[in-house]
KETITOR-122143 format. One line per field, with one value per residue (C-alpha): residue in three letters; z, x, y. Coordinates in steps of 0.5 Angstrom, whole numbers, m for minus. Layout:
BEGIN
aa	c(ALA  ...)
up	c(Z  ...)
east	c(X  ...)
north	c(Y  ...)
***
This chain:
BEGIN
aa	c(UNK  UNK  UNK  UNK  UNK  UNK  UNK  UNK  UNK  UNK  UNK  UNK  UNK  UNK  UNK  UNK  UNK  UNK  UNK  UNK  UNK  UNK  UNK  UNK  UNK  UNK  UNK  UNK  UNK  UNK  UNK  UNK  UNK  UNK  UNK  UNK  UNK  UNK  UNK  UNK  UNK  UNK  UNK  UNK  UNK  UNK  UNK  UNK  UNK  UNK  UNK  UNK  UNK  UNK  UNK  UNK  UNK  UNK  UNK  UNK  UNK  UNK  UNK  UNK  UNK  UNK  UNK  UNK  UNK  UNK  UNK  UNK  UNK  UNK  UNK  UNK  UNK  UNK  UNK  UNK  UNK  UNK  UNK  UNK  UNK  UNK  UNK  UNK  UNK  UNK  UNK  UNK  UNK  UNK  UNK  UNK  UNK  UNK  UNK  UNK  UNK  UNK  UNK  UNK  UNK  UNK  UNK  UNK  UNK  UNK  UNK  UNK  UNK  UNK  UNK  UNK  UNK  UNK  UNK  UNK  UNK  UNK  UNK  UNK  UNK  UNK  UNK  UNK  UNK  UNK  UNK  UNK  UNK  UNK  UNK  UNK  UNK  UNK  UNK  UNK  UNK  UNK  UNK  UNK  UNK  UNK  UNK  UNK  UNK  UNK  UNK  UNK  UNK  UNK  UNK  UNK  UNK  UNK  UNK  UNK  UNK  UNK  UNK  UNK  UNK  UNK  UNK  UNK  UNK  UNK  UNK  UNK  UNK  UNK  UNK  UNK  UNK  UNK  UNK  UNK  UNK  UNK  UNK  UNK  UNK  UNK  UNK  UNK  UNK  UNK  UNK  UNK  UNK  UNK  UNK  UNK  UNK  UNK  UNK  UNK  UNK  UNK  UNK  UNK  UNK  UNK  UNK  UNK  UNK  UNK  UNK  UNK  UNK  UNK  UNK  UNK  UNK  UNK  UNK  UNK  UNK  UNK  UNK  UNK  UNK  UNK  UNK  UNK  UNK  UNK  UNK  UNK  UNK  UNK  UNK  UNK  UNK  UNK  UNK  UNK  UNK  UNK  UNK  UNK  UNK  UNK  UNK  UNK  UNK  UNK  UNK  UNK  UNK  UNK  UNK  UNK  UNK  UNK  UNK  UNK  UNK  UNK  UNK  UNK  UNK  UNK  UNK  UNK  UNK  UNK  UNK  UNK  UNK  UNK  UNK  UNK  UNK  UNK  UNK  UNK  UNK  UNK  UNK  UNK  UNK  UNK  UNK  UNK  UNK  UNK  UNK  UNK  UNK  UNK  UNK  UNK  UNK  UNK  UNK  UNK  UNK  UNK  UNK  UNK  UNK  UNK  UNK  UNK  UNK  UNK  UNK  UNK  UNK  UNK  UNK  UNK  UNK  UNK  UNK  UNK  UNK  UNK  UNK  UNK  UNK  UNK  UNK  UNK  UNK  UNK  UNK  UNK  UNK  UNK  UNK  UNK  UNK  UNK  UNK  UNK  UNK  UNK  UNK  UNK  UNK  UNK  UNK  UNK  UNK  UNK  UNK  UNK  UNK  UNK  UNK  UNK  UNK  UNK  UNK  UNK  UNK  UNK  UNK  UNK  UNK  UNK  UNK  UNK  UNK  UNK  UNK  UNK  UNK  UNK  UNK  UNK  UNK  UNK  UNK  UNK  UNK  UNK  UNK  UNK  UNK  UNK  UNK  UNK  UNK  UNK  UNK  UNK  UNK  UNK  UNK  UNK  UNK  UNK  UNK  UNK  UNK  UNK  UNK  UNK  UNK  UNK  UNK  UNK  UNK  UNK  UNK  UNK  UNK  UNK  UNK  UNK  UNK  UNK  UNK  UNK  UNK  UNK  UNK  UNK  UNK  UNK  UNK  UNK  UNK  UNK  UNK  UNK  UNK  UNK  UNK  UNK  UNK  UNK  UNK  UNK  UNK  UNK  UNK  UNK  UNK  UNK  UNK  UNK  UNK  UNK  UNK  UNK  UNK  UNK  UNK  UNK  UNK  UNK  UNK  UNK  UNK  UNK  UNK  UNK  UNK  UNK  UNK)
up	c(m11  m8  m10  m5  m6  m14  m13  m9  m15  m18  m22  m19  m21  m27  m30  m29  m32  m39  m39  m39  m45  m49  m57  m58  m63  m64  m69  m72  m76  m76  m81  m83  m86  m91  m92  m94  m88  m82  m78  m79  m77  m75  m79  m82  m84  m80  m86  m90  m84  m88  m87  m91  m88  m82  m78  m72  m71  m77  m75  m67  m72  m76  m68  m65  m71  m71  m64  m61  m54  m54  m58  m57  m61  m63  m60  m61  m66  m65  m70  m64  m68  m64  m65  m61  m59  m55  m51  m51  m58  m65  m69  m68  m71  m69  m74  m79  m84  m80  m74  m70  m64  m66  m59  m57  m63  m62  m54  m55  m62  m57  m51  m56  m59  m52  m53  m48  m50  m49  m51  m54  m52  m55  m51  m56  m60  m65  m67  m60  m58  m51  m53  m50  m44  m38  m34  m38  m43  m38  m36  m43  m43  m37  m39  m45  m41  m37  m42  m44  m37  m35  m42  m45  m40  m37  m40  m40  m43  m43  m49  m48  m54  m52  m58  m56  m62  m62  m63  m67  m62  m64  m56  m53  m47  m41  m40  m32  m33  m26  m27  m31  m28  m22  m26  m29  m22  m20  m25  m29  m23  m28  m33  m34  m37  m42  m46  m42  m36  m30  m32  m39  m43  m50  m53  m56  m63  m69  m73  m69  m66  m59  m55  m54  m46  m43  m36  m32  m26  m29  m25  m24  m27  m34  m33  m33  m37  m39  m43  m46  m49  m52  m56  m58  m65  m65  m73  m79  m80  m83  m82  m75  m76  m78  m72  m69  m62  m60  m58  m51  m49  m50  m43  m38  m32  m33  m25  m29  m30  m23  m18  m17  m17  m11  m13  m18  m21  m25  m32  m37  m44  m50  m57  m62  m70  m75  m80  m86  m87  m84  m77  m82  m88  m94  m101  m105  m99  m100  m103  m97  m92  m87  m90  m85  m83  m83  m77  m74  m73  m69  m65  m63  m60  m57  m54  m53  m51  m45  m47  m50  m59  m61  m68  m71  m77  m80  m82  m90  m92  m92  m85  m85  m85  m92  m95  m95  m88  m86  m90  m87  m80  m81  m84  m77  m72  m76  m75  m68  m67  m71  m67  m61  m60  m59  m53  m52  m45  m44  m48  m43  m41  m34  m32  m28  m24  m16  m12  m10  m4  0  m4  m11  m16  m22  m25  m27  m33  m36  m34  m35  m29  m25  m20  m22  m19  m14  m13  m6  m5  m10  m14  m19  m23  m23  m28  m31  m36  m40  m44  m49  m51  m57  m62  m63  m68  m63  m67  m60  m53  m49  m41  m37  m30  m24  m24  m18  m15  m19  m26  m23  m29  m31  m36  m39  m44  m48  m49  m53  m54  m61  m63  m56  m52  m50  m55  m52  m57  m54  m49  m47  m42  m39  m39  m35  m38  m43  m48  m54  m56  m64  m65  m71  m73  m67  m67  m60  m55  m49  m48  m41  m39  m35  m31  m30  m26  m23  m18  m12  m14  m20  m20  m26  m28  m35  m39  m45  m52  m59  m65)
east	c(m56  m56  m54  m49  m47  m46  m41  m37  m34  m28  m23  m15  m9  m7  m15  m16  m9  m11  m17  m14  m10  m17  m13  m8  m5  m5  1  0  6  9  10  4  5  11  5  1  m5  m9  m7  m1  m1  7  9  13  20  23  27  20  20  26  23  28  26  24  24  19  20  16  10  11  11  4  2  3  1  m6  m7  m5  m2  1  3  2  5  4  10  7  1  m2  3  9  14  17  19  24  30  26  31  26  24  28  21  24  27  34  33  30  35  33  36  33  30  23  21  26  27  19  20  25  23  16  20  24  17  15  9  8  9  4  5  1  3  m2  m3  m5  1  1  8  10  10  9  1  m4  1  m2  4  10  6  4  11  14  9  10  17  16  12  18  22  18  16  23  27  23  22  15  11  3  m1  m1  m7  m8  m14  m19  m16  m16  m14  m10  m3  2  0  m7  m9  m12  m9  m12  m10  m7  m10  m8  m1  0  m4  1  7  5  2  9  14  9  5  2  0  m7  m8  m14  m19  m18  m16  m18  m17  m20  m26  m26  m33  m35  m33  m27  m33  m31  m39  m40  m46  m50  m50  m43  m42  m36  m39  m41  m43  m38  m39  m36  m30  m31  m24  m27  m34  m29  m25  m31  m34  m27  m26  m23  m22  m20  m27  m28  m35  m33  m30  m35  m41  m43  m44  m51  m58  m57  m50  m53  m54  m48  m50  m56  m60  m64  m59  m54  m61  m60  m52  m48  m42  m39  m33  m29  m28  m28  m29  m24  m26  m21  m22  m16  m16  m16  m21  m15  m11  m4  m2  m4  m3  m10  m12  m9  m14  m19  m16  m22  m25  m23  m31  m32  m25  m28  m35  m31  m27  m34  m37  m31  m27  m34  m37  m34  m29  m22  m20  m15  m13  m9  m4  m1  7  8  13  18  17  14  6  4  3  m5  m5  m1  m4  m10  m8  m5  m12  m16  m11  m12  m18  m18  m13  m17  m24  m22  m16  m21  m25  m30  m31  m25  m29  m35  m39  m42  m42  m48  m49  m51  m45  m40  m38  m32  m25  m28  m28  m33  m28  m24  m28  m24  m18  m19  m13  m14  m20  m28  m34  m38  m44  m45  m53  m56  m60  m65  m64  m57  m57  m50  m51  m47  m48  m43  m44  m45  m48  m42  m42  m42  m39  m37  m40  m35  m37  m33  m34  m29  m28  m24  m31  m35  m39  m45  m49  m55  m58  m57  m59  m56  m60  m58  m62  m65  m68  m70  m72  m68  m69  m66  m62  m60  m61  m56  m55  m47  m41  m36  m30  m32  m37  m37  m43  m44  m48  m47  m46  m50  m51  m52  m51  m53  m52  m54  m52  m58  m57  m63  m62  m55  m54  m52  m49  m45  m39  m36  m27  m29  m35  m33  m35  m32  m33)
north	c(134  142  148  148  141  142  149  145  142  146  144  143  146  142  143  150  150  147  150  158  155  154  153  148  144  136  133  127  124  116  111  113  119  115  108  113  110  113  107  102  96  95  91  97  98  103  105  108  114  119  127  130  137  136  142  142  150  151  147  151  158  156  154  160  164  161  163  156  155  147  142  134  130  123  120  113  111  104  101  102  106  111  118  117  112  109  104  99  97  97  100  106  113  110  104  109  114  120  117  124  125  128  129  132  137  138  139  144  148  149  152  157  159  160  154  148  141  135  128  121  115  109  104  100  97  93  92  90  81  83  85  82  79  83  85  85  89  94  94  95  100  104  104  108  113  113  115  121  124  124  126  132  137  139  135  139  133  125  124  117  114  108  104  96  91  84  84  81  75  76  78  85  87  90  97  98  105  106  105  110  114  114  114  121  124  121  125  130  133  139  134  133  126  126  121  116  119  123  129  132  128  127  131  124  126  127  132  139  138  141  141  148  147  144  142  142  138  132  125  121  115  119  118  110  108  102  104  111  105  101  107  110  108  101  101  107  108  115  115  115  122  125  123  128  127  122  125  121  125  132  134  131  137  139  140  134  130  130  130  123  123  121  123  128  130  137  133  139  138  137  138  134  135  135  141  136  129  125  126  124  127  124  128  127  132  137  141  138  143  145  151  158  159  151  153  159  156  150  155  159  153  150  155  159  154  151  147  146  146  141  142  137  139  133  134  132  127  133  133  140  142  143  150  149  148  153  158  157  157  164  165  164  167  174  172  170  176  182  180  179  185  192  190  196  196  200  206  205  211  207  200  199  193  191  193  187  184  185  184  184  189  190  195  188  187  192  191  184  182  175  178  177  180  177  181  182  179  174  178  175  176  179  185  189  194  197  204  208  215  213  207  201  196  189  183  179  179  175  172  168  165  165  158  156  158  153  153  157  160  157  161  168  173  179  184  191  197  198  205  206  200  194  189  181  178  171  166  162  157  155  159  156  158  163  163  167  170  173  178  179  187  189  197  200  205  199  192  188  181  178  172  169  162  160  155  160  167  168  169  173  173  177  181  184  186  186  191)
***
C-alpha cells in the first residue's frame, strides 16, 4: 500500500461523529445489581430488581459534570432481563415492583441534560428458550433491537459484546451479525455499532490499557466478528479485566504492518473500563473506586491517544450512582475542566509556519473553528513555531489532525526553548484525532510542533498549548 492509497481511507459521518464526542459514559445495572453478580445467569425472579430511588438525571448530572457526552446503557445484559417492557419476554421490568421504563426515563433524562444516548443489547441470553435455535432466536433478537431503535428517539450507539455461552436449552446461537447490522442501518442511520460491529472496535482490554501508537486505518480483517467474539470474554473472569492488551496486537496500522494488505477500513479505537473493579455495583467496592490519577492517566492515553473512553459507572440498589463515584467524577471533570480551559495560543506574539494552500487558515489553531491547516508544499519536515513575549508555564501540548482528510502523521516532535537554545522534549508517533502530550510544568518563551514522517502532507484541524 502507497501513501496515496492509505489517506484515501476516512471515516464516515456517524464515525467521525463518535470520535469528536471522545468521553462517554457506560451504565451497567440489571438483576445483577440486586443478586449481587457480575453475570446473571436468568434464572432470576423479576421481583429481586426494586430501585427505591431510581433517578437517571442524577446518573446524567455526574456524566456530564465529569466531561462526558453520552451515555450507554445496559438495556439487556447476558441474563435477558429487560429494562424495558419488552413485548417479547415476561423477564423484564414490567413483572418487577418497579414497573418503570428505565430506558426511557434514561433516554429522555440524557435529552434534558443535553447528552446522547446509546444502548447495549446482549445477544447472548440466557433466560430466553429460543437460544441456540438459529432463526427464530435471531428473530426474537431483532425484534428487540427493534423496539429499541424505534421507541427511545435518536439512538448514538448500538454496543454489542462477543459473549457466546448456552442457554437454558444448553446450546449456543450463531450470531446473524448482518441482520442486525441491517436493521440498525434501516432505523438508526447515525448510529455507529461497536465491538462486534463495523463501526468502532474494542481496544482488546477492560483494564484502561492503550496502545502508544493507535491507528484508525487498519487492515480489514480487524473486523472479522467471529474472532472479536472468541477473544471477547466468555465467562466472569476478573482476571480478564485487568489484561492488558497482547504484545502481538501493539501495531494494527504501522506502514510495516499494512504493505501487504489488500484492503483497509476506517475502525477507530474505543477504550472501555469501569471506575470500580466490577461493570455492576457491588457494595464491598465501594472504597474500590478508581483512584483520580489512576482516571487521569486512562483519560490521556485514550482520549490523547486517538481513541474514545468509556467510562462505566454502576447504579447502586437505590438506583443512583453511589456517592464515592460521584465524587470522583466530579473530581476529573474539574480536572479535565481547569486543564484544558486556558489554551495559550490566544496570547501568542508569532505563529510561524509554511504558508498554506488555498481555503486554508493557519490562524484556525487559535481560533479553534471547524477549518485546518494544510500547508501548501510538502516540507519535511514541516515546522510551526510558536513564540510568547514572555516565558509560559506548559502543562499540556494538544495536536489533532483533519480527519476527513485521513490519519496522516507518522511521527512528530515537540521541542521548546530552554535557556537559549531548542531543546526536544517529545517524540511521538500517531495523532489522529487528538493527542495530548504532558509537558509537565514546561517554562518557555517557544515551542515548536516538528513533523517529521507523515504519509502525504499533514493536515492540521487543532494545535494548541495549555498552562
Amino acid at each position: 500500500m502507497t501513501d496515496k492509497e492509505l489517506i484515501r481511507i476516512v471515516p464516515s459521518p456517524r464515525q467521525l461523529a463518535l470520535q469528536k464526542m471522545e468521553f462517554y459514559a457506560f451504565v451497567h445495572f440489571t438483576v445483577n445489581t440486586f443478586t449481587d453478580r457480575e453475570w446473571g445467569d436468568g434464572t432470576e425472579d423479576p421481583a429481586v430488581f426494586n430501585p427505591t430511588e431510581l433517578n437517571p438525571d442524577q446518573w446524567v448530572d455526574s456524566i456530564r459534570e465529569a466531561g462526558m457526552k453520552g451515555l450507554i446503557l445496559t438495556c439487556k445484559h447476558h441474563d435477558g432481563f429487560c429494562l424495558w417492557p419488552s413485548q417479547y419476554t415476561e423477564h423484564s421490568v414490567k413483572n418487577s415492583p418497579c414497573q418503570r421504563d428505565v430506558v426511557k426515563e434514561t433516554a429522555d433524562a440524557c435529552r434534558r441534560g443535553g447528552i446522547r444516548f446509546g444502548v447495549y443489547l446482549s445477544p447472548w441470553d440466557r433466560n430466553q428458550p429460543l437460544y441456540g435455535t438459529g432463526k427464530p432466536y435471531d428473530d426474537y433478537f431483532v425484534n428487540q433491537l427493534t423496539e429499541l431503535l424505534t421507541g427511545y428517539g435518536e439512538i448514538f450507539s448500538v454496543w454489542f459484546d462477543g459473549a457466546c455461552g448456552e442457554g437454558p436449552n444448553g446450546k449456543k446461537q450463531v450470531y446473524d451479525w448482518e441482520r442486525y447490522y441491517q436493521v440498525i442501518r434501516s432505523l438508526q442511520p447515525g448510529a455507529c455499532i461497536h465491538v462486534c460491529g463495523p463501526d468502532i472496535r474494542w481496544c482488546g482490554n477492560e483494564a484502561g490499557d492503550t496502545r502508544p501508537s493507535e491507528w484508525s486505518v487498519v487492515p480489514r480483517r480487524t473486523m472479522d466478528t467471529e474472532k472479536i467474539a472468541s477473544l471477547s470474554q466468555q465467562e466472569d473472569n476478573e482476571s480478564f479485566r485487568v489484561r492488558p492488551i497482547r504484545a502481538q496486537d501493539l501495531d494494527l496500522g504501522s506502514r510495516e504492518i499494512l504493505k501487504d494488505e489488500t484492503e483497509l477500513i476506517w475502525y477507530p479505537a474505543e477504550v472501555n473500563t469501569s471506575i470500580r473493579p466490577g461493570w455492576f455495583w457491588h457494595e464491598s467496592e465501594n472504597d474500590l473506586v478508581k483512584p483520580l490519577d489512576r482516571l487521569i492517566h486512562i483519560y490521556l492515553n485514550s482520549v490523547g491517544g486517538n481513541a474514545t473512553f468509556l467510562l462505566n459507572i454502576p447504579p447502586d440498589r437505590r438506583g443512583l450512582f453511589h456517592e464515592h463515584d460521584v465524587q470522583r467524577l466530579k473530581e476529573l471533570g474539574a480536572f479535565l475542566e481547569s486543564s484544558f480551559r486556558d489554551n495559550l495560543m490566544h496570547d501568542a506574539e508569532e505563529i510561524d509556519a509554511p504558508e498554506p494552500t488555498e481555503g486554508c487558515d493557519i490562524s484556525h489553531i487559535v481560533s479553534e473553528d471547524d477549518s485546518y491547516y494544510f500547508p501548501k508544499h510538502n516540507a519535511d519536515p514541516l515546522e510551526i513555531r510558536v513564540r510568547w513575549k514572555r516565558p509560559r508555564t506548559v502543562q499540556f501540548a494538544v495536536i489533532r489532525e483533519h480527519l476527513q482528510l485521513s490519519q496522516r502523521i507518522e511521527q512528530f516532535e515537540l521541542w521548546a526553548e530552554q535557556k537559549g537554545s531548542m531543546v526536544r522534549l517529545y517524540q511521538g508517533t500517531t495523532v489522529g484525532n487528538k493527542r495530548i502530550v504532558p509537558l509537565e510544568d514546561c517554562v518557555t518563551s517557544a515551542v515548536m510542533l516538528r513533523i517529521t514522517d507523515a504519509r502525504g502532507t499533514p493536515a492540521i484541524e487543532t494545535l494548541a498549548f495549555y498552562g
